[in-house]
Each structure stands twice: as structure tokens, then as C-alpha cells.
C-alpha positions in Angstrom: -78.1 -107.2 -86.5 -81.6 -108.4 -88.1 -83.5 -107.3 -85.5 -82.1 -103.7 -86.0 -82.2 -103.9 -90.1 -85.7 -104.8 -89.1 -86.9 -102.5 -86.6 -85.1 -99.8 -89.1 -87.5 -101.0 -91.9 -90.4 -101.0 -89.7 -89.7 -97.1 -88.6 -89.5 -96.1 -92.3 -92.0 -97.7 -94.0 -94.2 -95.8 -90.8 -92.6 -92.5 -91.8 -93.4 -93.5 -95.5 -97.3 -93.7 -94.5 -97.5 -90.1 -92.7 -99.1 -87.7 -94.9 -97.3 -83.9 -96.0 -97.5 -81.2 -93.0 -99.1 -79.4 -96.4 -102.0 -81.9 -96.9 -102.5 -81.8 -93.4 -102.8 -77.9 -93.2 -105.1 -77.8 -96.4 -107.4 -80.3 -94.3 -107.4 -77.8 -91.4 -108.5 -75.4 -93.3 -111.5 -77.7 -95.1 -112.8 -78.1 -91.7 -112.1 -75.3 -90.5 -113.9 -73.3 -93.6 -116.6 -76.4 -93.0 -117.5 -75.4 -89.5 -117.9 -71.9 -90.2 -120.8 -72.4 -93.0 -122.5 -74.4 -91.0 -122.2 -72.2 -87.7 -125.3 -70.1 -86.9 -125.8 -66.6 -88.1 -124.1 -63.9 -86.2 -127.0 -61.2 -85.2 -126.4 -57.6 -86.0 -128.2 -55.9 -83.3 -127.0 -54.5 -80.3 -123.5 -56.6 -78.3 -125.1 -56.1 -74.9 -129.1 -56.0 -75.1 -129.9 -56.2 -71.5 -127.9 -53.3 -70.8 -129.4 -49.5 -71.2 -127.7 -46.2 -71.5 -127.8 -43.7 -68.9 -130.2 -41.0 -68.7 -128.5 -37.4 -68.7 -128.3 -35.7 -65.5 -130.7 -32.8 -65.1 -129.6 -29.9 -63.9 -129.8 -28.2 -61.2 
């Protein structure tokens, strides 16, 4: 019986130490807003620029 009150202590005083799902989602989004200030500039220019349009068809 004192090894369970024991081990029961022991698992609560570990569930006492884990922070708030809320804490941990407002740290997710530090980083998160972190990473994208510090990513590198997005270019405005053209998606594909190795690709050309096609020249119309002449006709006949």
C-alpha cells in the first residue's frame, strides 16, 4: 500500500509540473511568428521564370 500512495504521489506531482495546453499554444505561435520575420523575402516577380509563353500561331 506505500508503494502505491507513493507511486500516486510521484504521478501527480509530474502532472502538477506540465505546463497549460494554452501556454503551450501561445509558444507555438512565438515561434512560429519568430520564424517568419526572420525567413527570407518572398520575390514578387514572375512564379515560373524559366518558363516562356507561347508565340501565337500565324496564320495561314
Amino acid at each position: 500500500m506505500d508503494t502505491l500512495h507513493s507511486m500516486l504521489s510521484h504521478l501527480r506531482s509530474e502532472a502538477k509540473a506540465t505546463p497549460k495546453p494554452i501556454t503551450v499554444f501561445r509558444e507555438f505561435l512565438a515561434h512560429l511568428d519568430q520564424m517568419q520575420r526572420t525567413a527570407s523575402p518572398v520575390r514578387h516577380g514572375s512564379p515560373r521564370p524559366h518558363l516562356r509563353k507561347r508565340a501565337a500561331k500565324r496564320p495561314k
